[in-house]
C-alpha positions as CSV (number, residue, x, y, z in Angstrom):
1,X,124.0,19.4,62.3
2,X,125.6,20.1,59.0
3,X,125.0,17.5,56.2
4,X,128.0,15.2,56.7
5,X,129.4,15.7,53.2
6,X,129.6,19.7,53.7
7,X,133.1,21.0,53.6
8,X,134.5,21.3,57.3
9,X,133.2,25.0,58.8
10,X,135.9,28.2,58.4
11,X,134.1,29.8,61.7
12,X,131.8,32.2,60.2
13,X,128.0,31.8,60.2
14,X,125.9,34.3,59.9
15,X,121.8,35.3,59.5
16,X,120.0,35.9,56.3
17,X,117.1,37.6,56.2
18,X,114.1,37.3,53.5
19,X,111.7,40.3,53.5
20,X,108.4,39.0,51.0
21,X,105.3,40.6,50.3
22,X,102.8,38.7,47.1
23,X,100.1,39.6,45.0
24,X,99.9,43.2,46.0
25,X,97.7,44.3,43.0
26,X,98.3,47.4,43.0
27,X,97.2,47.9,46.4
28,X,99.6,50.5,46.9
29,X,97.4,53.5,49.4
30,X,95.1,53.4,52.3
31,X,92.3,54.1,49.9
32,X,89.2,52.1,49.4
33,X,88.7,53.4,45.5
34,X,85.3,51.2,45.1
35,X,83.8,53.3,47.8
36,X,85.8,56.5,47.8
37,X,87.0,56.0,51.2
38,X,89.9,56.3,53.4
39,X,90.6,52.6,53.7
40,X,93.3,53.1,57.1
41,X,96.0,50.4,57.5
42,X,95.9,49.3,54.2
43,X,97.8,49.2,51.4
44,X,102.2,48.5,51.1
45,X,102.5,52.1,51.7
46,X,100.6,51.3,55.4
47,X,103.3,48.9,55.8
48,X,106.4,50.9,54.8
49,X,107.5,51.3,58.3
50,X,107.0,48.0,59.8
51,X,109.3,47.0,56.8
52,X,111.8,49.5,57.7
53,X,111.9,48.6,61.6
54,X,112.1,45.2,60.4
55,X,115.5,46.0,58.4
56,X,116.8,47.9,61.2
57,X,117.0,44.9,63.8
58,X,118.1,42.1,61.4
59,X,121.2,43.2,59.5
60,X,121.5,40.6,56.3
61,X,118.3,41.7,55.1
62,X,117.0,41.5,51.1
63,X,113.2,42.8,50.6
64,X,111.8,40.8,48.0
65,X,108.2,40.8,45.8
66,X,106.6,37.7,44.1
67,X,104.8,39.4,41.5
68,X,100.9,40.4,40.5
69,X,102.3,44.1,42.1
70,X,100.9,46.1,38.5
71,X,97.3,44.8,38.5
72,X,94.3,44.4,40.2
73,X,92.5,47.2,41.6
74,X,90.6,50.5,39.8
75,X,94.2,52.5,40.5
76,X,96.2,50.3,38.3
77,X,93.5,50.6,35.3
78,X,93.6,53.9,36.1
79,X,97.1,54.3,35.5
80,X,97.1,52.1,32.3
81,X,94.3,53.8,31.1
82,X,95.3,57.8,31.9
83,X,99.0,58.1,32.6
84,X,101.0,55.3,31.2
85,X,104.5,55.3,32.7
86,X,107.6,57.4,30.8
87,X,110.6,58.0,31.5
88,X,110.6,61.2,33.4
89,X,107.5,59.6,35.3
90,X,108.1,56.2,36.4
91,X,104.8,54.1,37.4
92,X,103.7,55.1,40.8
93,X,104.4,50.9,42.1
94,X,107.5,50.8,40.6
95,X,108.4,54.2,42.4
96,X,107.3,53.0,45.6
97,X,109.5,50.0,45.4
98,X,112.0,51.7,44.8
99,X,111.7,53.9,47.1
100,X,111.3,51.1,49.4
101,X,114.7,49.5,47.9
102,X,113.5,46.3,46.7
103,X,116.2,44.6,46.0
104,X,114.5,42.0,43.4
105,X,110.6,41.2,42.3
106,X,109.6,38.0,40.3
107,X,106.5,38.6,37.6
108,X,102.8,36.9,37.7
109,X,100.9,36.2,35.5
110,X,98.7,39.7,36.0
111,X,101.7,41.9,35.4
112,X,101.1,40.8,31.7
113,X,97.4,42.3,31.4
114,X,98.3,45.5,30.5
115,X,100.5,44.1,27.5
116,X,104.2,43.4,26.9
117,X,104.6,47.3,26.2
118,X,102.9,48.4,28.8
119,X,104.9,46.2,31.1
120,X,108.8,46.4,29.5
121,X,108.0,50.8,30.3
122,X,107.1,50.1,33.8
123,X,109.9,48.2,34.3
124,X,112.3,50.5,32.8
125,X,111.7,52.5,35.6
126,X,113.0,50.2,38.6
127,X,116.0,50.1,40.5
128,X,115.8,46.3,41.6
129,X,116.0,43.4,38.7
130,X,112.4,41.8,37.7
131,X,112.5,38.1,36.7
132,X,110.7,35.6,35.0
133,X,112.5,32.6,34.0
134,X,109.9,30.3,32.4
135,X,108.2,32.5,29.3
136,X,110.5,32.8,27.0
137,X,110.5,34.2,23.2
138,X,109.3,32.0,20.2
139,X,111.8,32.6,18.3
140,X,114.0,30.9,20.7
141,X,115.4,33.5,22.4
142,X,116.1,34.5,26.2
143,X,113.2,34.9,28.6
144,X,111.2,38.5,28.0
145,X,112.4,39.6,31.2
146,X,115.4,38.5,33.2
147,X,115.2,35.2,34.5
148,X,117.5,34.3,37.2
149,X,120.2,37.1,38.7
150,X,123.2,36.8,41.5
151,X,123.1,40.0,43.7
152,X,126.0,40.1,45.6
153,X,125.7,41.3,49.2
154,X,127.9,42.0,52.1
155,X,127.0,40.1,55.4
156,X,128.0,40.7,58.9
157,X,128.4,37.3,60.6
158,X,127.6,36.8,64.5
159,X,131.2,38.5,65.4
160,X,130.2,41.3,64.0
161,X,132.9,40.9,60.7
162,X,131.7,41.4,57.3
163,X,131.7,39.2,54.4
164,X,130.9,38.9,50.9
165,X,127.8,36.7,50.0
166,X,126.6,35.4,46.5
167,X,122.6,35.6,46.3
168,X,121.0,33.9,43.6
169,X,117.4,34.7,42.6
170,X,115.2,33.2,39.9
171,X,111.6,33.8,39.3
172,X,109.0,31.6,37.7
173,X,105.3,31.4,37.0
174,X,102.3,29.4,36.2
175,X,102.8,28.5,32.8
176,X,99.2,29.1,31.9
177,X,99.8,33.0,31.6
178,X,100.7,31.5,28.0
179,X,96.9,31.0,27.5
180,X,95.3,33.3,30.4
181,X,97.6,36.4,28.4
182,X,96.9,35.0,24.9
183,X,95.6,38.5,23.8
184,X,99.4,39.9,24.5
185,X,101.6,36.7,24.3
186,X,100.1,35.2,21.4
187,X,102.9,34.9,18.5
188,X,106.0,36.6,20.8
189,X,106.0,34.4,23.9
190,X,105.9,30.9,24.9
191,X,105.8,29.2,28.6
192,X,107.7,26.0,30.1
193,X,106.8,24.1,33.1
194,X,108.2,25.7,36.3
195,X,110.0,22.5,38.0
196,X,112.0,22.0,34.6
197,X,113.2,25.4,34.4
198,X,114.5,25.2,38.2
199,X,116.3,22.1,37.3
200,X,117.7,23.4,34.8
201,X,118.5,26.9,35.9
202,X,119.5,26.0,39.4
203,X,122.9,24.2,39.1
204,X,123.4,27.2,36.4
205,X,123.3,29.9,39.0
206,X,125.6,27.7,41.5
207,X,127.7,27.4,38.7
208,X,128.0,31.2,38.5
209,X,128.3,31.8,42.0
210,X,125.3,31.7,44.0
211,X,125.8,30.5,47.4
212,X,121.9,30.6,48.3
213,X,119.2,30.3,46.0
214,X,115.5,31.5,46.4
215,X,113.0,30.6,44.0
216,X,110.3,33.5,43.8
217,X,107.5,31.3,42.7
218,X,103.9,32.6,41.9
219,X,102.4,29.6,42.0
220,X,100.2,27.8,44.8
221,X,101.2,25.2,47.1
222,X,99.7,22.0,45.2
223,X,100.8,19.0,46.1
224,X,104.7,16.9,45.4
225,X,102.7,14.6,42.9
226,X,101.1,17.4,41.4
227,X,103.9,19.6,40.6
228,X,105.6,17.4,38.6
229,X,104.0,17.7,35.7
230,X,105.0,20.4,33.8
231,X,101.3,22.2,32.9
232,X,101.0,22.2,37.0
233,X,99.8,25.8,38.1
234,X,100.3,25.4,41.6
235,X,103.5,23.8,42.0
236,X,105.7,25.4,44.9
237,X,106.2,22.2,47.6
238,X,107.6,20.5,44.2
239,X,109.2,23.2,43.4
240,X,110.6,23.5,47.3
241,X,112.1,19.7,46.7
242,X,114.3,20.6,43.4
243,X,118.0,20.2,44.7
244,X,119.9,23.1,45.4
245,X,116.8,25.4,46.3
246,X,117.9,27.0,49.9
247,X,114.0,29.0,50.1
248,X,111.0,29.6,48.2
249,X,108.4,32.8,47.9
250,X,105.1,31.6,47.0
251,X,101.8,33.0,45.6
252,X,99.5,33.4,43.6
253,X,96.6,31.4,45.4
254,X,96.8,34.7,47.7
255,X,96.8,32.1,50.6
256,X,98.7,32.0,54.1
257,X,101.6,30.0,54.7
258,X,102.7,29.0,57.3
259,X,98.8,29.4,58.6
260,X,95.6,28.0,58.7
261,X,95.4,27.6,54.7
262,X,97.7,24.7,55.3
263,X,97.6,21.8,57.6
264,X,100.5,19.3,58.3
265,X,100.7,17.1,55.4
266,X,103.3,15.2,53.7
267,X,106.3,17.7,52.7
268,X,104.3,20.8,54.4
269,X,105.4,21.7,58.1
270,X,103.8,24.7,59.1
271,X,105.2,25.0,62.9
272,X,108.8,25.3,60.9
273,X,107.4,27.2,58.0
274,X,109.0,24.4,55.6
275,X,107.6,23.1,51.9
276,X,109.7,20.0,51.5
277,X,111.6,20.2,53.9
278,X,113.4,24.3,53.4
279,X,112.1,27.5,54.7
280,X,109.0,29.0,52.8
281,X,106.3,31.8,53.0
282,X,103.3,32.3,51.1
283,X,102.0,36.4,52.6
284,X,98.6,36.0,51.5
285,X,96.7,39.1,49.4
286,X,97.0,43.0,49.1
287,X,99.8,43.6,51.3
288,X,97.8,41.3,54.0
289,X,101.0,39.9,55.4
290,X,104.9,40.0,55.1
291,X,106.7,36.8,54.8
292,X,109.7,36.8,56.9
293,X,112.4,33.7,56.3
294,X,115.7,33.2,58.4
295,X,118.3,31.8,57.3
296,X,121.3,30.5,58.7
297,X,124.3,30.7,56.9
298,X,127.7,28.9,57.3
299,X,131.1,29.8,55.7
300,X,133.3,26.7,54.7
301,X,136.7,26.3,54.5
302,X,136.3,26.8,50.9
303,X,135.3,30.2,50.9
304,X,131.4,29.3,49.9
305,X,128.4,30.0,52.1
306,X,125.7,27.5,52.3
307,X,122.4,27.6,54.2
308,X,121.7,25.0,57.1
309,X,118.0,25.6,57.0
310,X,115.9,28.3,58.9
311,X,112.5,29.2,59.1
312,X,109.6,30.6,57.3
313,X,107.3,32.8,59.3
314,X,104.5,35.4,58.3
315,X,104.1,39.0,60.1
316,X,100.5,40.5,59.9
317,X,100.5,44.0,58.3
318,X,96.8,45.2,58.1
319,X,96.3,47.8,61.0
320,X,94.2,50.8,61.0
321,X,96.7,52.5,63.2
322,X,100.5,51.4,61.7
323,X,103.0,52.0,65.0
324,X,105.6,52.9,62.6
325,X,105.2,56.5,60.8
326,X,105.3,56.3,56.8
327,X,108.2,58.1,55.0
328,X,107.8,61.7,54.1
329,X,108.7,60.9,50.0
330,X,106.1,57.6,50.0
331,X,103.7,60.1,51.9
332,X,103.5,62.5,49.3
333,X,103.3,59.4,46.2
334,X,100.2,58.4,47.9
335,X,98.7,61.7,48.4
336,X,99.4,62.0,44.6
337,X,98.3,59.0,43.1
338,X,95.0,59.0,45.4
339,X,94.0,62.4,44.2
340,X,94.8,62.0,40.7
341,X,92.8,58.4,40.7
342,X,90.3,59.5,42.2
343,X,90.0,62.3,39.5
344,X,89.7,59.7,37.3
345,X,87.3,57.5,38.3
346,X,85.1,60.2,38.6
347,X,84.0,60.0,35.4
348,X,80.1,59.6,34.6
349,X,79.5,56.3,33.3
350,X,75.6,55.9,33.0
351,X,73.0,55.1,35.2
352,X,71.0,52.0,37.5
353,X,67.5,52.2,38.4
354,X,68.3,49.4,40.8
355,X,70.7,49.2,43.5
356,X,73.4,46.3,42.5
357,X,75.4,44.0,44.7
358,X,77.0,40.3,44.6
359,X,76.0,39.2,48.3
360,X,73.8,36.4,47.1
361,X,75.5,36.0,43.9
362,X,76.6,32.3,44.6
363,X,72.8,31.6,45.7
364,X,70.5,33.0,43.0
365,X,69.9,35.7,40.6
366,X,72.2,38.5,40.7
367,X,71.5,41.5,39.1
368,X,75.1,42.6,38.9
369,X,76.0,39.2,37.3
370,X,73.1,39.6,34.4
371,X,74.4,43.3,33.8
372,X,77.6,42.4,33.0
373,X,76.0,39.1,30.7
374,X,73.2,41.7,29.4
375,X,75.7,44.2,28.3
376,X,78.2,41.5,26.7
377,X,75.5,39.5,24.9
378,X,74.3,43.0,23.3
379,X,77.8,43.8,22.4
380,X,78.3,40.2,20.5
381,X,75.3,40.4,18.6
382,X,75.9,43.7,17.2
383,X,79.4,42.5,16.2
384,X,78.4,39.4,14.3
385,X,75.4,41.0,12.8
386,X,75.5,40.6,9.1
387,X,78.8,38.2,9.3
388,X,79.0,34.5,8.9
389,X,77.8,33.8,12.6
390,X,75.3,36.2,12.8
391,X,72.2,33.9,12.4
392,X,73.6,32.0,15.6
393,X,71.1,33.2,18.8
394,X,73.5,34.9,21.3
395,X,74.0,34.0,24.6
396,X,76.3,34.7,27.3
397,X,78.4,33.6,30.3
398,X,79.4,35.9,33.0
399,X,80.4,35.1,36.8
400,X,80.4,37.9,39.7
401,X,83.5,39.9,39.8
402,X,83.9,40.2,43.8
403,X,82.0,37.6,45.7
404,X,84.1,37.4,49.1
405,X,86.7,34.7,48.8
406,X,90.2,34.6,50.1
407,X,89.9,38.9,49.6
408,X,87.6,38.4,52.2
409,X,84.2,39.7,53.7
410,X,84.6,43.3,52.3
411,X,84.9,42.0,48.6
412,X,81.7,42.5,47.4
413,X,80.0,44.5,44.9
414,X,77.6,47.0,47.0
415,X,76.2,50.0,44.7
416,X,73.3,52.1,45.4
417,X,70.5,52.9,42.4
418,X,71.1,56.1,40.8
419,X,74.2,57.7,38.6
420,X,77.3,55.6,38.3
421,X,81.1,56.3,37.7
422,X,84.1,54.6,36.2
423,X,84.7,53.3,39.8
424,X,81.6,51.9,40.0
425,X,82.4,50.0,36.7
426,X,85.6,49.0,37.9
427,X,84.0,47.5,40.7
428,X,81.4,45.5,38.5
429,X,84.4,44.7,36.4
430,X,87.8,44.6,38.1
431,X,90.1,43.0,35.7
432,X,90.7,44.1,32.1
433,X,89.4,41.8,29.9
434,X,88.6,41.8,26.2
435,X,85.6,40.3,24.9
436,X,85.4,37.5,23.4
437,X,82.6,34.7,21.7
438,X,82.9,31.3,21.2
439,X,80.5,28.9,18.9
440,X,79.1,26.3,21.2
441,X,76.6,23.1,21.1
442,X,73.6,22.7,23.7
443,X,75.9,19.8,24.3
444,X,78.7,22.3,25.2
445,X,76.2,24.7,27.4
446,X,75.7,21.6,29.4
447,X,79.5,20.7,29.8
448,X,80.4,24.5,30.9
449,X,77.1,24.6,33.6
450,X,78.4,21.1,34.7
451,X,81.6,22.3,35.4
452,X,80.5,25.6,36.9
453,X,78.2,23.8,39.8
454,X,81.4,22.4,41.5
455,X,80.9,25.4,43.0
456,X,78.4,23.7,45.5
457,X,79.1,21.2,47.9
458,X,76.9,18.2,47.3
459,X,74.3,18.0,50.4
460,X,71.8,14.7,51.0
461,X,68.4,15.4,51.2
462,X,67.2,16.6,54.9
463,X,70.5,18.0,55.9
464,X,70.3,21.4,58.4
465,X,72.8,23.7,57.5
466,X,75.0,22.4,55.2
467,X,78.0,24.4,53.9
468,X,76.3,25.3,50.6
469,X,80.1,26.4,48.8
470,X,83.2,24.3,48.2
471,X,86.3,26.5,49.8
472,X,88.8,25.4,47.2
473,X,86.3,26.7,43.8
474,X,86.8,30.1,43.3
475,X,83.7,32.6,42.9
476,X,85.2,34.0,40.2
477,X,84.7,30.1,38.2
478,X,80.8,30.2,38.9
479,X,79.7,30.8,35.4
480,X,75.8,32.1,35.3
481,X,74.6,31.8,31.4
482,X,72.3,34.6,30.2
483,X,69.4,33.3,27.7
484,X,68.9,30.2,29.4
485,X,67.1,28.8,32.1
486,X,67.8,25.9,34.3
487,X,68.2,24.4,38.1
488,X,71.3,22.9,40.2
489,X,70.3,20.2,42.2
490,X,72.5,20.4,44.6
491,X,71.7,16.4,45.9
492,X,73.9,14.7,43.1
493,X,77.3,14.6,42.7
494,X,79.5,17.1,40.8
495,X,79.3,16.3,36.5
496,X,75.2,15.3,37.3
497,X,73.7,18.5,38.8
498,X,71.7,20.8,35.6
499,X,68.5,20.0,35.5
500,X,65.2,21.2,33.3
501,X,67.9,22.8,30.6
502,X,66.3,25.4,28.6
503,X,66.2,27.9,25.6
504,X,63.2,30.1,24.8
505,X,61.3,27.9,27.3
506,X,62.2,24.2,25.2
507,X,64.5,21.9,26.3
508,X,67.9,22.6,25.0
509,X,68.5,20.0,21.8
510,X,72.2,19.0,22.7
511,X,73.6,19.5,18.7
512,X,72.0,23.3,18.8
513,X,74.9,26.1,17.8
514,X,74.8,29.4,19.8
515,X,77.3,32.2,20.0
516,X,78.6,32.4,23.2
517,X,79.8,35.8,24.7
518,X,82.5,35.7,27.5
519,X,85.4,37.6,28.4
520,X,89.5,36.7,27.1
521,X,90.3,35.0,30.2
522,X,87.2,32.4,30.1
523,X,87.7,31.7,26.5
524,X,91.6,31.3,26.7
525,X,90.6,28.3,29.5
526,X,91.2,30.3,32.5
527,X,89.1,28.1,34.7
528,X,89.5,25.1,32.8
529,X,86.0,25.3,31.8
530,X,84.6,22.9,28.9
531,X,85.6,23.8,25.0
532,X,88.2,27.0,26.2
533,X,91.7,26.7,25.5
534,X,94.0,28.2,23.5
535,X,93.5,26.2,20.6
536,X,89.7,26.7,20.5
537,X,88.9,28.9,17.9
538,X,86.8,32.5,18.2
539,X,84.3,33.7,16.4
540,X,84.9,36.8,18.0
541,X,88.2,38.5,19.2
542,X,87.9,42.4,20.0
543,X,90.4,44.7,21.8
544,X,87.1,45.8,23.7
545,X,87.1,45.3,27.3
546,X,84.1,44.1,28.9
547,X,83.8,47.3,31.7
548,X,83.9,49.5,28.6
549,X,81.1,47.5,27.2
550,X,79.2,48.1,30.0
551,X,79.4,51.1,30.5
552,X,78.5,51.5,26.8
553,X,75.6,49.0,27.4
554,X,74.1,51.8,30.1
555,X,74.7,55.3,28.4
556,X,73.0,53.7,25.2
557,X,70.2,51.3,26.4
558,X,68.8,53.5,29.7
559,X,69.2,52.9,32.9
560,X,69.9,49.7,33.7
561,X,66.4,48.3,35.5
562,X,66.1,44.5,35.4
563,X,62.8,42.8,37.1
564,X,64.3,39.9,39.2
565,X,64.8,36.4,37.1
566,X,64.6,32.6,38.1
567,X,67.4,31.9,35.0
568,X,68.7,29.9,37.5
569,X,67.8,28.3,40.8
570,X,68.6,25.6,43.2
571,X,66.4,22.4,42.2
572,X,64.1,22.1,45.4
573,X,65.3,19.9,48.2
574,X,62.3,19.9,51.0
575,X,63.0,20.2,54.4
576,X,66.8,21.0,54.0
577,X,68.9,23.7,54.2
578,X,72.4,25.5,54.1
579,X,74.7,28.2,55.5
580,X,75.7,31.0,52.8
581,X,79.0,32.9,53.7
582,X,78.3,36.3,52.7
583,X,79.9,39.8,52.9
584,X,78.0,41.6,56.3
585,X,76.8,44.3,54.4
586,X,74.4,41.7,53.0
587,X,72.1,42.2,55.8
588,X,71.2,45.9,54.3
589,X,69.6,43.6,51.2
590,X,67.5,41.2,53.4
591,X,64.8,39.8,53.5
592,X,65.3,37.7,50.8
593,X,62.8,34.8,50.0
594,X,63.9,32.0,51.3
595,X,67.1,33.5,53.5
596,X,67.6,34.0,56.7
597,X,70.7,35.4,58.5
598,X,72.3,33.8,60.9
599,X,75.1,35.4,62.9
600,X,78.5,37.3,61.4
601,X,81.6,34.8,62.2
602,X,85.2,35.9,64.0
603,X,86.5,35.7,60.0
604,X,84.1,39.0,59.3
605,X,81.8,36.7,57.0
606,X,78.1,36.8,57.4
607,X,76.1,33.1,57.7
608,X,73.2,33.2,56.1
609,X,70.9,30.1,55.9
610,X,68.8,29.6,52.8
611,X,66.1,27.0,52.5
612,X,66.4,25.1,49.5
């Protein structure tokens, strides 16, 4: 039933459709580039027909992206790196969504990592308008990039007579990009919250027209209580909830909604696909899903459409034989951009003596881990040598780059000894960060290890098989710090696990000073680690990205051959034990001391049990 304050009903209603894919990273081909492989099923090109079949049988149909498209995998640092989009050659994602016909995309916060240059050229490219609503200019003026549009549409109702309809579109944000982008934003951009710029915005784009709004939020779920505040990162069921909202595209989180990510709770009804109460998707990660939400429209007798709710739904996309054929034109982009990225990471980039992976990353040394600390922490010292800092002893912090996660059981690092390449450094390194170094206290090094064992679940002493990680921390936040030694102890609570902290083999005196190597993203408080955060000054800010620094690290220091290290170590617990989720190629790396695997589970992850 309509709401009883609606204008009476003119006779028309109609259908909306709301096409969504999310955090796409640049996943663009069927082509694993970390292990040069055909990768079948995969990629938004692999899903180009089921979009089109999907247009084809609903008639009032938009096709919409919620941003983090640019960024994300070896092709897009390729691109950045060796072909930079111009005029006469638009960026290969921006010509597949056009191709595609996207009708609008929102931005997230990795769109930015290339830099605002790099970004405003890709964009002059598309066909389809690109929003961000919430980071606007410091100098007071409009957003960088559009922030809320009106398409205007024509409809055909259920008898078959067309209309015009009034779309209104706004995009928004976690407004930490302010901080996680620093290197690019600093001095040009500023962020607000993303619930005050819907309530502000909103009644603006009814005012100009818009019959239904959708929000294209990359942001999280979170909670209603949560959202409110206006530093909230994952905001979307408050967003959902601001009046006037008809639907909402969420992200970032690269979860599932409606799905298992998301149980019924107050204001989230996954059998309906509702956040608060009005149809929402979240499609998950790389193209993983598409997010499908129907509206129904009706026409008053004031000549205005307004929604009377719908659904939100998700379609699975990854197959490794697609039932509908891919377009001849997209065809040929791929074919392109495979052969000329794979040209590119190509390149020689030094050597291992040791194979490298991240399997057991989250459960004791990683070699893969202490390369990429190693090769920072040599970098840093030679950069403050002779300066004001350089008498501080260098350390660094460094957490594995693919370790499984919502990406799932194939993200792992998984590199054989021998010659490497720029793909194998992209794989060690997958996002492009600078360097940066920090001046800490012991005290500090304490705080930042603290906050990097929430990673564990706490487990009482005795316990068989215990989940070992908490689902919610992400991989990426498990900080290892190269140059000292210490153990988690896995029995006590979060904030009370680091135990036997050392340097040099003596207990770390809290009111020592180090220099502390870590990457742009860490030391802007992605993470919300300890002492990070904008406003915490650097001792050390370099264009320098840390894969280049490793792959300088291994042409000038040898091949990289590094005797296994107890730096860190689970604190012992005696007759206990728990269950590792781990990539299945992990089994290729057993035995290990102290693991044991278990069986490989219907979600592709290995169990591994490790005695502690």
């Amino acid at each position: 039933m309509p709401p009883k304050d609606s204008p009476p009903r003119a006779g028309a209603s109609c259908a909306l459709t709301l096409l969504a894919t999310s955090d796409l990273h640049l996943n663009l081909c069927p082509w694993d580039h970390y292990r040069d492989r055909p990768a079948p099923g995969t990629g938004l090109i692999s899903a180009a027909g089921r979009i089109a079949r999907l247009r084809s049988t609903e008639p009032n149909t938009l096709l919409l992206d919620n941003g983090d498209f640019l960024q994300g995998t070896a092709v897009g640092d390729a691109i950045a790196e060796s072909h930079p989009p111009r005029a006469d050659q638009p960026h290969p994602m921006i010509e597949a969504m056009n191709l595609l016909a996207y009708d609008a995309v929102a931005l997230g916060n990795h769109d930015f990592d290339y830099g605002l240059e790099f970004l405003g050229a890709a964009l002059a490219g598309a066909q389809f308008p690109a929003l961000c609503a919430n980071l606007v200019r410091t100098d007071g003026g409009p957003p960088l990039f559009g922030g809320w549009t009106v398409l205007e549409r024509r409809v055909t109702d259920d008898a078959g007579k067309s209309w015009p309809l009034r779309i209104g579109l706004v995009g928004v944000l976690p407004p930490q990009v302010e901080a996680w982008g620093s290197a690019h934003l600093q001095g040009r951009a500023k962020a607000q919250g993303m619930a005050e710029t819907l309530h502000r915005l909103v009644p603006r784009m009814i005012a100009a027209g818009a019959e239904v709004v959708v929000a294209l939020c990359h942001t999280g779920i979170g909670t209603a209580k949560g959202g409110i505040a206006p530093e909230a990162e994952n905001a979307a069921l408050a967003l959902a909830a601001v009046p006037g909202v008809d639907a909402v595209i969420a992200g970032h989180t690269h979860q599932l909604f409606p799905g298992p990510d998301f149980p019924a709770g107050p204001g989230i009804d996954p059998q309906a696909g509702h956040l608060a109460g009005i149809p929402a998707v979240m499609p998950g990660y790389a193209g993983s899903h598409l997010g499908v939400i129907r509206l129904r429209l009706d026409r008053g007798t004031d000549r205005r459409w307004r929604s009377r709710g719908g659904t939100g739904a998700l379609v699975p996309l990854l197959t490794e034989t697609p039932a509908d054929p891919v377009p001849e034109p997209l065809a040929q982009l791929c074919n392109r951009l495979t052969a000329a990225t794979r040209r590119h990471l190509s390149r020689p980039a030094g050597r291992t003596a040791i194979a490298l992976n991240s399997h057991f990353a989250l459960a004791g040394d990683c070699a893969t881990t202490r390369l990429t600390a190693r090769a920072m922490r040599w970098h840093v010292a030679q950069m403050l040598q002779g300066g004001p800092h350089g008498d501080l002893p260098v350390l660094a912090a460094a957490s594995p780059s693919r370790a499984g996660g919502t990406a799932g059981p194939s993200n792992y690092v998984d590199l054989p000894a021998g010659a490497m390449c720029e793909r194998d450094l992209a794989a060690l390194c997958p996002y492009p960060n600078p360097i940066r170094a920090l001046k800490v206290t012991g005290a500090g090094l304490r705080d930042w290890l603290e906050y990097s064992a929430r990673a564990f679940r706490q487990i009482a002493p005795g316990t068989q098989d215990a989940a070992l990680l908490d689902p919610d921390w992400p991989y990426y936040n498990f900080d290892v710090i190269e140059g000292l030694t210490y153990q988690i102890d896995l029995s006590a609570p979060p904030g009370d696990r680091i135990r036997d902290l050392c340097h040099d083999g003596a207990p770390l005196r809290p009111d020592a000073e180090f220099a502390l190597a870590t990457n742009s993203y860490r030391a802007a408080g992605g993470g919300g680690f300890p002492g990070t955060g904008p406003e915490v000054p650097t001792i050390l800010a370099a264009p320098t990205l840390v894969r280049t620094i490793i792959g300088a690290w291994l042409t000038l220091e040898g091949p990289y051959d590094l005797a296994p290290s107890a730096q860190w170590r689970f604190a012992p617990m005696p007759g206990t034990t728990a269950v590792l989720h781990t990539g299945p190629g992990a089994v290729h790396h057993l035995p290990r001391p102290g693991l044991t695997p278990l069986q490989t589970g219907a979600d592709g992850f290995l169990r591994v049990r490790l005695a502690l």
